[in-house]
N, C-alpha and C positions, 0 to 999 in steps of 0.2 A: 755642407753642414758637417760638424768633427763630431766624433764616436763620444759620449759621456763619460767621464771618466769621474771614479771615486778616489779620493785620495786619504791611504789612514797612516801616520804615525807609530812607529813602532823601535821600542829599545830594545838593544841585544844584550840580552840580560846572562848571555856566556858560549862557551865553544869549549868544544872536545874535537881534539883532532881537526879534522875539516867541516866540520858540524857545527850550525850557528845555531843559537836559541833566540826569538823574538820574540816581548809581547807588548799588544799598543799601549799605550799610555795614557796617563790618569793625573788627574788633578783635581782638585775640588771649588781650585780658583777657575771659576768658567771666562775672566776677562785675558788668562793668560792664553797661550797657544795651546800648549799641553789639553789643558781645561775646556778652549774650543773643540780639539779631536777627541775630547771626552764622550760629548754630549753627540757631537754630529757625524761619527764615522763608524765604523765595523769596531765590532772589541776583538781578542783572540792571540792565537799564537802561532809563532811558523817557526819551524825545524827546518831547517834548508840542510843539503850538503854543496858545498862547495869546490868543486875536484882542481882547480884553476887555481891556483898559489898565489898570483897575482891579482884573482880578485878577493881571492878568504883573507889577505890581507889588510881588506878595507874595512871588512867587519870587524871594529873593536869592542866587546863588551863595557856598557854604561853609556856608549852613544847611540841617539838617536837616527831614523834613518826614516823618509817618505818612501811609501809603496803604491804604488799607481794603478789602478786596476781599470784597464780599458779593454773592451771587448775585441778579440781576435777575427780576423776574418777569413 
């Protein structure tokens, strides 16, 4: 049997330097996607730093981005 995993939605709403801003997202349309991760996922925000050039470069602010939260063993 697989570990449960949450899955929430979340926009990078900017970056300084190697520092990513994120917060989930919102909708008030509940049949769209957005609007599903509204109602059924974590709300919140993540400040990441990113040290890896290679990957701070997939973070672009005003895209969205899935974060998966499965427990570590």
């Amino acid at each position: 049997m697989s570990a449960p995993t949450v899955r929430a939605k979340f926009r990078c709403s900017g970056k300084e330097g190697n520092t990513c801003f994120f917060h989930t997202v919102w909708s008030e349309d509940i049949q769209s996607e957005n609007g599903r991760f509204t109602v059924a996922t974590p709300w919140g925000e993540l400040r990441m730093t990113v040290d890896n050039p290679s990957a701070a470069i997939q973070f672009e602010p005003g895209k969205e981005y899935y974060l998966d939260f499965t427990p570590a063993n």
